[in-house]
Backbone bond lengths (Angstrom), bond angles and torsions (degrees), N, CA, C in turn:
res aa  C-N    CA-C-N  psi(-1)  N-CA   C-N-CA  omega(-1)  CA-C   N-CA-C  phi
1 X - - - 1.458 - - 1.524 110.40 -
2 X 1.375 127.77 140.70 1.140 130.65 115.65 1.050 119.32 44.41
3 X 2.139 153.42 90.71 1.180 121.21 153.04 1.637 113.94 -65.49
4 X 1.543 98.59 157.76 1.803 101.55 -179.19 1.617 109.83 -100.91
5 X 1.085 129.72 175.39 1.504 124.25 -172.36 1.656 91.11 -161.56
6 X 1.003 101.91 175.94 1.983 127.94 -177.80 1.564 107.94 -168.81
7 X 0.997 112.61 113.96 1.601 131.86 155.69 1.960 128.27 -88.21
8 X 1.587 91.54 106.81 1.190 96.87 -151.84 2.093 88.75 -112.78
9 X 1.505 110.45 105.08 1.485 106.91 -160.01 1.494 95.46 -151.83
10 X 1.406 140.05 127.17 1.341 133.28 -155.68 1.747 82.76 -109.24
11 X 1.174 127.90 -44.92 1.771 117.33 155.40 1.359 130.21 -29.46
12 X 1.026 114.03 89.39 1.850 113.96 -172.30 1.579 115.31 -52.81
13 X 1.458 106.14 -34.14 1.535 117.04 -173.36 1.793 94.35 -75.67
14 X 1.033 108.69 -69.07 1.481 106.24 174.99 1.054 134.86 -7.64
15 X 1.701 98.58 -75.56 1.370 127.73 158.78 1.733 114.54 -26.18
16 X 1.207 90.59 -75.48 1.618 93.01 170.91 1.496 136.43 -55.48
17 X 1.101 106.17 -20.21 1.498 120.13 -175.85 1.591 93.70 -74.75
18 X 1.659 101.84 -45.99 1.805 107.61 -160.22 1.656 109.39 -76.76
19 X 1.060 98.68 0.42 1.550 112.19 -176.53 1.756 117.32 -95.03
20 X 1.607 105.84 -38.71 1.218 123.26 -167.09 1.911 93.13 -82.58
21 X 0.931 92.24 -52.33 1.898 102.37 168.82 1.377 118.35 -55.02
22 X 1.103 133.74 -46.78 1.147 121.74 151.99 1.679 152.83 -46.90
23 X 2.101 93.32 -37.39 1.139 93.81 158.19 1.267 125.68 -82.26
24 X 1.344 115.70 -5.19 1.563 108.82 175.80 1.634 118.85 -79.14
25 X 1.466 108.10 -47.36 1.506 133.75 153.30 1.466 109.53 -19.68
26 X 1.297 105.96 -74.29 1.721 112.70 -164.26 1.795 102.00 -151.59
27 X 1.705 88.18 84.24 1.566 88.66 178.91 1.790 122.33 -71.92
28 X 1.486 105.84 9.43 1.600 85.73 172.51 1.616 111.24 -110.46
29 X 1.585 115.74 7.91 1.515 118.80 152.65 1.700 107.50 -46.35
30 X 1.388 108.53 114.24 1.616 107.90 164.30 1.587 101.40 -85.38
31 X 0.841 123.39 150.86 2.141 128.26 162.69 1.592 90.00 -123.82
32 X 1.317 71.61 129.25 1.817 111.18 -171.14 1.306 110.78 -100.77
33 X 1.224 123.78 -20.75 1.539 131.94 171.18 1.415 114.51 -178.61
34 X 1.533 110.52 154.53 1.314 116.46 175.91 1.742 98.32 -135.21
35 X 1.489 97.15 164.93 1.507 115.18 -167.89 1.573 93.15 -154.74
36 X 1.883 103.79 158.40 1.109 147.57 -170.22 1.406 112.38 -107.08
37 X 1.230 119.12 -39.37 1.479 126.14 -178.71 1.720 114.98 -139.48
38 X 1.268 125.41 -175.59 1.571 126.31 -154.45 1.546 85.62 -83.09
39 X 1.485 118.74 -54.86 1.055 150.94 -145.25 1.986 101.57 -48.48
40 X 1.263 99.29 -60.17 1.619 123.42 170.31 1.374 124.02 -75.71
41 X 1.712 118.98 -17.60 1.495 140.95 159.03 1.265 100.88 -52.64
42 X 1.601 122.51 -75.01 1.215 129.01 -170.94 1.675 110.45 -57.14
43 X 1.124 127.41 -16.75 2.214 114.48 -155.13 1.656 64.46 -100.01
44 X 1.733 144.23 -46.07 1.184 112.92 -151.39 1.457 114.27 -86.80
45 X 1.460 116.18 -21.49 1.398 122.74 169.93 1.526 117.72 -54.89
46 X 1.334 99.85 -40.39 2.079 107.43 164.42 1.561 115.02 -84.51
47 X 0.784 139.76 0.68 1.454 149.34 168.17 1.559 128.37 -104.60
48 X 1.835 119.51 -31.59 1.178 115.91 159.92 1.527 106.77 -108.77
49 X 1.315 111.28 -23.14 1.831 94.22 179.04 1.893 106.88 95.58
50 X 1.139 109.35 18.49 1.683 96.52 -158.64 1.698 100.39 -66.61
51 X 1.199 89.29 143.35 2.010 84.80 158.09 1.201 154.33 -50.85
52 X 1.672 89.60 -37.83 1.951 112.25 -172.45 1.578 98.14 -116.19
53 X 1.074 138.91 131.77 1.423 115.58 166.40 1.982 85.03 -131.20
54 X 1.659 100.55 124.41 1.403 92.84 156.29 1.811 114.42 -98.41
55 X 1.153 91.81 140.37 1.961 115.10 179.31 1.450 121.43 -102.09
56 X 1.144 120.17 118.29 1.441 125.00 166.49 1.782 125.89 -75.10
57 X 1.056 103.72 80.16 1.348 120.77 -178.75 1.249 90.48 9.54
58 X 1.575 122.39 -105.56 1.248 152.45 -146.05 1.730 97.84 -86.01
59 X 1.759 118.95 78.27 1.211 109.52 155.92 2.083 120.80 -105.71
60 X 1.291 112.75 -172.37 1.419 98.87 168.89 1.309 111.36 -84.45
61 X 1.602 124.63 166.99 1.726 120.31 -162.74 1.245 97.99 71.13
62 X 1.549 99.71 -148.59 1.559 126.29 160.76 1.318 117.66 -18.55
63 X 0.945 121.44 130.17 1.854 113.98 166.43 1.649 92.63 -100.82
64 X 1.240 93.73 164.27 1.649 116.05 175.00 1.557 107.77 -55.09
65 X 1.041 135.14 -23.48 1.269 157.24 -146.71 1.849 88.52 -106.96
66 X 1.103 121.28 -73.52 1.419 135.08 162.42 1.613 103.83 -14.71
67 X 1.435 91.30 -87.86 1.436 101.73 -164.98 1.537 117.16 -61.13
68 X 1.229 123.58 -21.02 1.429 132.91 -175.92 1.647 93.19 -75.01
69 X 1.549 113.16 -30.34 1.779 100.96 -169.54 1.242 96.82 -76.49
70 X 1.441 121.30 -57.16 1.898 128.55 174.25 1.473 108.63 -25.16
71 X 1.298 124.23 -43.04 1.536 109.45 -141.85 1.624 90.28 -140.44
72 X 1.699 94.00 53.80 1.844 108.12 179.64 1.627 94.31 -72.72
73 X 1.254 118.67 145.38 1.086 131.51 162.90 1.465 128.76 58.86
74 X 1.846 97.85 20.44 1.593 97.51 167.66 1.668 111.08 -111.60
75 X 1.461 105.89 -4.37 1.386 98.47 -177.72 1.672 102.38 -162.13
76 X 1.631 105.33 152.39 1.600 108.39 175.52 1.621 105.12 -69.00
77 X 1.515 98.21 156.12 1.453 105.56 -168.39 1.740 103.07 -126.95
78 X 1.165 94.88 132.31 1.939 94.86 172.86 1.503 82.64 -142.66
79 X 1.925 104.94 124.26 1.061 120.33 143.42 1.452 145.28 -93.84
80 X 1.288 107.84 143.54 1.765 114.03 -177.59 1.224 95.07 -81.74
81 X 1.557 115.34 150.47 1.295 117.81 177.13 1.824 103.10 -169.07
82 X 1.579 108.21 151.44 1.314 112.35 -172.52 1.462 105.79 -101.78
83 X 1.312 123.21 5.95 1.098 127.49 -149.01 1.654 124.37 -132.05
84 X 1.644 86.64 62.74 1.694 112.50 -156.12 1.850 100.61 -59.22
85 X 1.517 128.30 -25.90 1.684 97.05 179.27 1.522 111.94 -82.68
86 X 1.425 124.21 -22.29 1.228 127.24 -173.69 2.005 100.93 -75.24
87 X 0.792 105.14 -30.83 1.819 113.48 -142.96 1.837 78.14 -77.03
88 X 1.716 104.78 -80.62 1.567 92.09 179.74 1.261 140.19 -17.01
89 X 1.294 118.54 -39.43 1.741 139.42 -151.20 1.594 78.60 -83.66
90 X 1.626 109.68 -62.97 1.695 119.65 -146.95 1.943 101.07 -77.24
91 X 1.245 101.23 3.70 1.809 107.50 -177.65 1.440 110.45 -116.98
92 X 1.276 121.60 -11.41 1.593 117.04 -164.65 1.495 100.93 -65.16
93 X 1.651 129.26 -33.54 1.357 127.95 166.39 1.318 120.47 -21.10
94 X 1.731 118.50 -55.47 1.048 130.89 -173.06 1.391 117.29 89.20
95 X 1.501 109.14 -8.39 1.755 102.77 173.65 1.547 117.67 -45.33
96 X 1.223 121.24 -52.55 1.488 123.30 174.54 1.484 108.75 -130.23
97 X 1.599 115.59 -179.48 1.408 115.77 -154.60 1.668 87.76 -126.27
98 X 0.879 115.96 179.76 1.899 146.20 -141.08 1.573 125.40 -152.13
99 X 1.055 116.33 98.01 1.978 95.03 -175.01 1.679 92.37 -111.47
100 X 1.105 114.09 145.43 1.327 115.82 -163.16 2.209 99.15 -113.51
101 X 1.593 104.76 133.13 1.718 98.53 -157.67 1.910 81.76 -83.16
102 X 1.240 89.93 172.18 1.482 149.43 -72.91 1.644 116.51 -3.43
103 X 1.727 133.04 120.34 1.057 132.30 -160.17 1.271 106.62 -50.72
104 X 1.376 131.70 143.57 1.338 139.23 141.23 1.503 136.47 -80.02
105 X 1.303 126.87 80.61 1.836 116.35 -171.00 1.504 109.87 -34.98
106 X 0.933 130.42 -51.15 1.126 126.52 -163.80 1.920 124.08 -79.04
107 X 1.518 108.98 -12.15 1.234 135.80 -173.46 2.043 97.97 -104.07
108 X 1.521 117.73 -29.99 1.074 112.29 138.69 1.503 148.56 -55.17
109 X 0.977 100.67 -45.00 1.679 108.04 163.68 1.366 118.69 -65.80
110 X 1.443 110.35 -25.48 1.403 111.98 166.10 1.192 111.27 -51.83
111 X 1.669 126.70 -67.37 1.640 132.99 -162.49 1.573 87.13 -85.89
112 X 1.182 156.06 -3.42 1.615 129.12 140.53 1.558 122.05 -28.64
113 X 1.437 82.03 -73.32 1.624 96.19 -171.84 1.343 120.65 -53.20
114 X 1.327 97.63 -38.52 1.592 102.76 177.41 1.347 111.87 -62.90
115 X 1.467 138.65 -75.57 1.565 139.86 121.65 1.402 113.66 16.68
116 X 1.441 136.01 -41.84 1.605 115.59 170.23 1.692 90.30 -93.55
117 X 1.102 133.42 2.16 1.617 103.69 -177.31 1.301 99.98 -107.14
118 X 1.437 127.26 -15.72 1.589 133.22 174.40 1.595 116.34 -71.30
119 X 1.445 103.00 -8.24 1.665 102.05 -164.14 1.409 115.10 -86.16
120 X 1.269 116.29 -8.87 1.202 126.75 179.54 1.865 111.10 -84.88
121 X 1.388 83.93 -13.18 1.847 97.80 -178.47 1.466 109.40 -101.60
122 X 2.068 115.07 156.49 1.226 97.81 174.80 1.443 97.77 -67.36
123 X 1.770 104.84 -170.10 1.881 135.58 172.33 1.228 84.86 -55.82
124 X 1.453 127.23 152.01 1.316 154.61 171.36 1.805 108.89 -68.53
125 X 0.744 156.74 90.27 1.564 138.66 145.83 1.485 123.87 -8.50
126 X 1.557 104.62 92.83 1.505 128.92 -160.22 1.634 112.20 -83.86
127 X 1.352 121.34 -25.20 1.295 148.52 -139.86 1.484 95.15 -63.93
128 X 1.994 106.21 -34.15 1.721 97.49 -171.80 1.620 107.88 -79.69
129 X 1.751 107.50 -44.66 1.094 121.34 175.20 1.159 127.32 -32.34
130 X 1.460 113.89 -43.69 1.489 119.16 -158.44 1.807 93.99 -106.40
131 X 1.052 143.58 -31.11 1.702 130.77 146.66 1.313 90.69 -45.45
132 X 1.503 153.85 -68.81 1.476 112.64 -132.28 1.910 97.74 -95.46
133 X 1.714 115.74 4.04 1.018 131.02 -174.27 2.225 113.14 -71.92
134 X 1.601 78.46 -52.83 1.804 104.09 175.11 1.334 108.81 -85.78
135 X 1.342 138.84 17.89 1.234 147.66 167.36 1.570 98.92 -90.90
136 X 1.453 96.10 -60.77 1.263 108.67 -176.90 1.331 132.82 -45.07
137 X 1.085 115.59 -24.38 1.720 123.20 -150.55 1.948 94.00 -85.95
138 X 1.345 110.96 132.29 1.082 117.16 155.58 1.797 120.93 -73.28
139 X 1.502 91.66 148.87 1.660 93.91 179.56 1.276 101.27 -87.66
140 X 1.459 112.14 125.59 1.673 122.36 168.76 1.619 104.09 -111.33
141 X 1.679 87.36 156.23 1.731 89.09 -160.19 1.479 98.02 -87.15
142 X 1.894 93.45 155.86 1.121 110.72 -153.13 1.757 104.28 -113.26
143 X 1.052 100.92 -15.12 1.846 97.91 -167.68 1.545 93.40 -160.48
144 X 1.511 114.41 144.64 1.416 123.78 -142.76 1.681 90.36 -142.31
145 X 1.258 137.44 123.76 1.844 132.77 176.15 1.576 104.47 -101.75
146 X 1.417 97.19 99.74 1.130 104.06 177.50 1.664 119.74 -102.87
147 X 1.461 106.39 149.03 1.515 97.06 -164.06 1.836 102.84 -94.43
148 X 1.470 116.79 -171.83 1.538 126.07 176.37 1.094 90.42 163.88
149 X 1.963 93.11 101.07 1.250 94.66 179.87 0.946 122.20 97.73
150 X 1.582 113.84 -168.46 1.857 124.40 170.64 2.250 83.67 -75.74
151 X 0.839 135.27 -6.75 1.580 125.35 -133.51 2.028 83.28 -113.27
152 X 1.408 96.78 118.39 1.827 93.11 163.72 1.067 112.81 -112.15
153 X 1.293 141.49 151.55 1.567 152.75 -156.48 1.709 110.77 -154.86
154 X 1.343 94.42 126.56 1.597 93.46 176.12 1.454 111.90 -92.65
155 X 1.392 109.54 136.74 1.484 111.82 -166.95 1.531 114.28 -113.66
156 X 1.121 145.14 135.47 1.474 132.06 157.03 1.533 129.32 -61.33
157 X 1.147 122.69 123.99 1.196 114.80 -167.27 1.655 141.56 -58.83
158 X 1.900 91.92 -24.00 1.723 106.09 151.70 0.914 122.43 -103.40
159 X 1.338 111.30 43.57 1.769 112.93 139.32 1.581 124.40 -112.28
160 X 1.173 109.32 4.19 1.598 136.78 176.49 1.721 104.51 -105.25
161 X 1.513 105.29 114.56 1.295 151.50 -165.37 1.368 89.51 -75.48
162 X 1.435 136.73 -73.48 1.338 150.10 176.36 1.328 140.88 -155.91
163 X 1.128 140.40 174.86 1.189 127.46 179.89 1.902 102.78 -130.31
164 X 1.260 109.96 150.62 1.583 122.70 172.15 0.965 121.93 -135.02
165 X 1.226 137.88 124.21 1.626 150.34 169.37 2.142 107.99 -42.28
166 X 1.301 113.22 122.32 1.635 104.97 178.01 1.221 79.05 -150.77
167 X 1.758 111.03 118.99 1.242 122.40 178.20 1.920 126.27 15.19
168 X 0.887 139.90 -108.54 1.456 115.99 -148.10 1.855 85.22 -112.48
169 X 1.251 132.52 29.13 1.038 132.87 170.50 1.905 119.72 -137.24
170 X 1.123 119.65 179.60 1.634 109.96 172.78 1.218 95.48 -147.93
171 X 1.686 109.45 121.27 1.736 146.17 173.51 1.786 96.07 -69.06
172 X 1.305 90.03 117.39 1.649 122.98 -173.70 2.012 100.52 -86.18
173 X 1.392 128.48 73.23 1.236 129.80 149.28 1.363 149.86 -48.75
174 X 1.801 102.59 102.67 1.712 105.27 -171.52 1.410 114.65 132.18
175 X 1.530 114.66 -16.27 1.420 135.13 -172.74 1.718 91.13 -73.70
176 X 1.502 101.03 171.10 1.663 113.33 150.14 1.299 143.87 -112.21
177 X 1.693 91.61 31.59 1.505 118.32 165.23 1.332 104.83 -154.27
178 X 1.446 90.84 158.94 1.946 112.45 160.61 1.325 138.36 -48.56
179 X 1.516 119.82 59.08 1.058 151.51 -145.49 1.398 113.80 -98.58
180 X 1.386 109.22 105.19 2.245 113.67 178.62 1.555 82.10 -111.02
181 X 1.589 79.24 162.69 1.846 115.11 144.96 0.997 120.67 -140.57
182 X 1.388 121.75 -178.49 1.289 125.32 -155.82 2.096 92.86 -107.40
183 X 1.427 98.16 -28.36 2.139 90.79 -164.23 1.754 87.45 -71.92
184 X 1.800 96.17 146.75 1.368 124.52 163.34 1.694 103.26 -53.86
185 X 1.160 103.31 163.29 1.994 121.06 170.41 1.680 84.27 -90.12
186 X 0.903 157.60 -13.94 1.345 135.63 157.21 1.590 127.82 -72.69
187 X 1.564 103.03 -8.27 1.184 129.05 -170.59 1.763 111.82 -108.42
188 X 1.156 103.96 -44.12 1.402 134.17 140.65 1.892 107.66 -15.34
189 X 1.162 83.18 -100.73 1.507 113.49 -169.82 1.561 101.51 -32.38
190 X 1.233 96.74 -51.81 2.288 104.79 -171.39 1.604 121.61 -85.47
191 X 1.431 88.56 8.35 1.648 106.43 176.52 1.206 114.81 -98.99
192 X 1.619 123.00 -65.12 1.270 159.32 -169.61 1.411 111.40 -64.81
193 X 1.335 114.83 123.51 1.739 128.30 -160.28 2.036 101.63 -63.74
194 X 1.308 95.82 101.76 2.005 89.05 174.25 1.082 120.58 -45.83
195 X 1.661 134.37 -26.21 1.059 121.97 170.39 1.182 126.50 -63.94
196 X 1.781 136.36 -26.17 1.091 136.50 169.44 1.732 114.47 -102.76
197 X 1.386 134.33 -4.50 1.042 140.70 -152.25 1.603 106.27 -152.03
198 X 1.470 112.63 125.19 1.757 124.94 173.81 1.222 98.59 -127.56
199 X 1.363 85.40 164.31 1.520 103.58 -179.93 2.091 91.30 -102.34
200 X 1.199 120.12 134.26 1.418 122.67 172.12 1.657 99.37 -105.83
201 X 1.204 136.74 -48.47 1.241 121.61 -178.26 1.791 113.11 -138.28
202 X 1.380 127.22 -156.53 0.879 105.65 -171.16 1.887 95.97 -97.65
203 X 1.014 127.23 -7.01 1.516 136.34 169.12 1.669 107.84 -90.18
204 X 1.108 129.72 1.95 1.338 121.35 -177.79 1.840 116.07 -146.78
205 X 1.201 97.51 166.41 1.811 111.31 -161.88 1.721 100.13 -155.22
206 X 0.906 120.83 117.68 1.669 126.60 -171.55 1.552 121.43 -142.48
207 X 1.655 111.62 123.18 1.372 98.61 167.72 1.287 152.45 -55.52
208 X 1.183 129.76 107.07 1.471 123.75 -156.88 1.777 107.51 -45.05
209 X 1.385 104.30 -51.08 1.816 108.45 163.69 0.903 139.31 -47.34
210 X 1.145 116.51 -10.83 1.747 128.33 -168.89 1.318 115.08 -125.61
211 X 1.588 115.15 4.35 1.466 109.19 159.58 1.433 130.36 -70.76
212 X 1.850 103.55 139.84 1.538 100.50 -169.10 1.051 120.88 -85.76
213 X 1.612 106.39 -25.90 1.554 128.42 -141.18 1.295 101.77 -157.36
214 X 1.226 140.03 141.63 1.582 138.84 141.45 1.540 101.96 -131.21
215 X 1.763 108.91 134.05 1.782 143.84 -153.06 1.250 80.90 -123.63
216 X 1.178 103.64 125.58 1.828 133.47 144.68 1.115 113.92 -110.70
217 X 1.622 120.96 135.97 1.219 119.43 161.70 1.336 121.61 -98.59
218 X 1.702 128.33 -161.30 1.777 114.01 179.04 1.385 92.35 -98.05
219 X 1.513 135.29 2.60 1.316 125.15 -165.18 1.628 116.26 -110.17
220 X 1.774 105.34 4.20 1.165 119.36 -179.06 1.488 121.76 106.91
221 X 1.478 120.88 -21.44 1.037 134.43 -166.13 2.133 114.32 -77.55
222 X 0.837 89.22 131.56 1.989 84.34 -165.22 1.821 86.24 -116.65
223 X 1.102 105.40 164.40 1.805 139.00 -167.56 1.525 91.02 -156.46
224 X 1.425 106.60 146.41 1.876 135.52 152.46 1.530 95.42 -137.63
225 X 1.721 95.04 141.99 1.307 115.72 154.25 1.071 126.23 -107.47
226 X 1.238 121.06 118.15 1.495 142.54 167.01 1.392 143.05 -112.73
227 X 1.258 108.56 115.57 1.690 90.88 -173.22 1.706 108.69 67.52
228 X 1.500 104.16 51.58 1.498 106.93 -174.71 1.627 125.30 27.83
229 X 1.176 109.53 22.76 1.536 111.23 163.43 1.489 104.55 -96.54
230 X 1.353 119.74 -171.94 1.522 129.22 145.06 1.438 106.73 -135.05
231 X 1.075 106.72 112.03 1.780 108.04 162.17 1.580 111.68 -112.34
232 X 1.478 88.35 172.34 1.597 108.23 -151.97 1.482 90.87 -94.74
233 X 1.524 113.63 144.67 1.447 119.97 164.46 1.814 119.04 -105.79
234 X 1.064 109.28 109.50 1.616 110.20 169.65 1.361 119.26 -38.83
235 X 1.594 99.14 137.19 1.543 74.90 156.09 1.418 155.56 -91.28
236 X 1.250 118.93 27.30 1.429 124.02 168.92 1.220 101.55 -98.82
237 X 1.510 145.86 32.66 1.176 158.19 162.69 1.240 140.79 -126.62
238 X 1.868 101.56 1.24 1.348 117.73 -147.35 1.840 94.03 -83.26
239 X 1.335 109.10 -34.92 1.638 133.05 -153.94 1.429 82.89 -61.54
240 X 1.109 143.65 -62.11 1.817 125.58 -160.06 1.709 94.20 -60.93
241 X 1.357 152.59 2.95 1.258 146.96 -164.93 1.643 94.00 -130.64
242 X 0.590 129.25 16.36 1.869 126.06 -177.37 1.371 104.27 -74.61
243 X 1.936 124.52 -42.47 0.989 123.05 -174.63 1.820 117.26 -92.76
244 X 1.081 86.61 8.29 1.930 90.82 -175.73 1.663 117.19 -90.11
């Protein structure tokens, strides 16, 4: 039969990318389900049974981390992760495998192979991995007080589309008001979880989830819309958008 798989990636583009790569990779992997959050990872991992499920560390609900502890020993685990100095250290074991975002084809075929030679084995015993995994994780900020007005409001940070630099303040994108803060996009950037949040230029900070649109021109120049703006992407920033 058939190995089964699950793609568990709250990035829709991602998702898709990691899907299209796979079937090219190893077209007799079936994927039996995909999910957006931990929450829906876990009911489909107990409901189809798949073998492989890759997890995105850092989803909403459940984290990848979550669901990999829930669903010890029913299926191999390869996690996505943005978080290449921690991730190496917490993988050199080799119990399970790692794809590090923006996807790599060729860093995929790596955890294939590994993945068809593991299948003949039970799930690995994750239990050490994933303590020295949740040790690991930096705290990224979670809720941002943004003002409008005389009026301040505390906001969650994935519900904010993006942020932009406008003179001695930064315009809060995606809200349903006229929303500043006071922290720099340099301040921004070293706060804000990489898996859901880039920096596109040195005036801008954008949710990877909440893009509507990404503009190419013939002259090299790329645009995303977010949060009904369009801002411009530099180019030393353009490369995380190559596949969108």
């Amino acid at each position: 039969m058939s190995p089964t798989a699950l793609i568990a990636e709250d990035e829709p583009l991602l998702r898709a990318q990691l899907g299209e790569a796979l079937a090219l990779l190893w077209p007799e992997l079936q994927l039996v389900a995909e999910a957006a959050d931990g929450t829906t990872a876990l009911r489909a991992i107990a409901a189809q049974r798949p073998e492989i499920a890759f997890l995105d560390i850092r989803m909403p609900g459940l984290s990848g981390l979550d669901v990999a502890r829930a669903a010890a020993g029913r299926c191999h685990v390869v996690f996505l992760t943005a978080y290449d100095e921690h991730a190496i250290a917490a993988f050199d074991a080799g119990a399970v495998d790692y794809l590090l975002k923006p996807l790599d084809l060729a860093r995929l075929a790596l955890a294939v192979d590994r993945l068809k030679a593991r299948l003949a084995t039970p799930p690995a015993d994750l239990s050490r991995l994933l303590a020295k995994l949740g040790s690991a994780e930096p705290a990224w900020l979670r809720w941002i007080h943004a003002a409008s007005g005389a009026t301040t409001r505390i906001v969650a940070v994935e519900e904010v589309a993006g942020f932009v630099a406008e003179a001695k303040y930064t315009r809060v994108l995606g809200v349903d008001f006229d929303a500043h803060i006071r922290k720099t996009i340099k301040e921004l950037a070293a706060e804000l979880d990489p898996a859901c949040f880039r920096q596109i230029s040195r005036s801008a900070v954008i949710h990877l989830g909440r893009i509507e649109r990404v503009h190419r021109d013939g002259s090299g120049g790329m645009s995303v819309v977010v949060g009904g703006a369009t801002l411009t992407v530099s180019q030393p920033y353009q490369a995380q958008f190559r596949q969108m």
